[in-house]
C-alpha angles and dihedrals in degrees: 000000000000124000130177116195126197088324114181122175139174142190126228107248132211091251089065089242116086140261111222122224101171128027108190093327120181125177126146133211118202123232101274105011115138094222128185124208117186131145128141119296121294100022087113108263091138085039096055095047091051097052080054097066102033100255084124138023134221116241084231143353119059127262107214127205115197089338099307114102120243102237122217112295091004114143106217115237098200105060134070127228124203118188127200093244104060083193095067084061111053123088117177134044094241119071094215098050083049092064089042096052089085116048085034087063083057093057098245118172112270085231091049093040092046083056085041101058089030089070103034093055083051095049087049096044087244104114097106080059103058094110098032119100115256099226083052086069145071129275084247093049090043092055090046094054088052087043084056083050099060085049101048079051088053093233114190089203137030127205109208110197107188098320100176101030091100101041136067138276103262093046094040089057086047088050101048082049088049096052086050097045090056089045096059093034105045093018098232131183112254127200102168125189130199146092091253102124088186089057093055098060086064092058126086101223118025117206126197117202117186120175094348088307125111107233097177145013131186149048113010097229093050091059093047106049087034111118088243089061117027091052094061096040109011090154097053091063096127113258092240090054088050093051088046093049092038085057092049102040082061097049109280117145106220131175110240129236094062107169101172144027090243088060093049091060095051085050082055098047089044102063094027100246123167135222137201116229098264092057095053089049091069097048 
């Protein structure tokens, strides 16, 4: 789905030279794979998005999206951008006409954009909104309406840069289960940006980018409990990764591949497994 050859990128610097970020860097991301891309700042993870999309463009190599090459300034249409700040993205006073802004600009048919919006504001749990106006609501509420807007477009891929790092706890967790819930139902293509190690582990493929250069890929569990990771850090392993260690360090027999605490509990359930009470507490 998305496929990066030999991209290389720089910035212009103060000094009137550039500062490279990526130096012949391909990496490829398959149609459908919920994919987390995360290293310290400035190794190149918002860079890298917005290459993606085609808000910028490499000084040389090609950036391919479902197998057509993005050409220098394209857009892609295919692909989805979400910004920290929900309100950067809004553009009209009515939730539902800002759903609509996009595909309309596409000259969809009112019948088929009215169906459109209707559903996306449904997939989203935004229905009951859709004549309220969007700076009256929440931040959650906010990321959820642009949310409603990559899906009226019909986006195959979404780029997340940093989507709960500006609301609040309780959004930010209905946002994260409703990345995963259109993941699993429409099968979209995730590349998901952000520090959250928590967030990683409910990703499918983890990517570690440090100084323009990819240091890891693959499962996000491997990576955190790897040697590399959890000795420099052994106290940020996310909670959910310790409870799911601590159970199978005492004999549990889990899947792999667990990426949130609702699907632990189904893996419990599953293989009727029984907890004490303290254990179920910190479920």
């Amino acid at each position: 789905m998305i496929d990066l050859r030999e991209v290389s990128f720089s910035y212009p610097s103060a000094a009137g030279g550039s500062r490279p970020v990526f130096d012949r860097l391909s990496l490829s991301i398959p149609r459908g794979r919920y994919v987390f891309l995360m290293g310290p700042n400035g190794s190149g993870k918002s860079t890298l998005g917005k290459l993606v999309k085609g808000l910028l463009s490499p000084s040389s190599g090609q950036v391919r999206i479902a197998g057509q090459p993005l050409k220098p300034g394209e857009i892609s249409p295919r692909i989805g951008y979400l910004f920290s700040n929900p309100e950067n993205q809004i553009v009209s006073s009515l939730v539902e006409e800002d759903v609509a802004f996009g595909p309309g600009n596409r000259g969809l048919e009112p019948a088929l954009l009215a169906l459109r919006v209707e559903e996306s504001l449904r997939r989203v749990g935004m229905e009951a909104y859709r004549r309220h106006a969007p700076h009256l609501l929440s931040g959650g509420q906010q990321q959820k309406i642009v949310i409603a807007g990559i899906l009226a477009m019909e986006c195959e891929a979404l780029v997340l840069d940093e989507p709960t790092s500006m609301i609040d706890p309780e959004s930010r967790r209905e946002i994260l289960d409703l990345f995963l819930k259109l993941h699993r139902e429409k099968s979209l293509t995730f590349l998901h940006i952000s520090h959250s190690l928590e967030d990683a582990l409910r990703s499918e493929e983890l990517i570690y980018l440090e100084e323009g250069r990819v240091l890891y890929s693959g499962p996000p569990e491997e990576f955190l409990t790897s040697p590399r990771f959890s000795e420099s850090c052994p106290l940020q392993i996310p909670p959910l990764l310790r409870l799911v260690r601590g159970l199978r360090d005492r004999g549990h027999s889990l899947p792999p591949g667990i990426r949130s605490y609702d699907e632990l509990k189904r893996a419990l359930l599953g293989h009727s497994l029984f907890l004490d009470t303290r254990e179920n507490k910190n479920l």
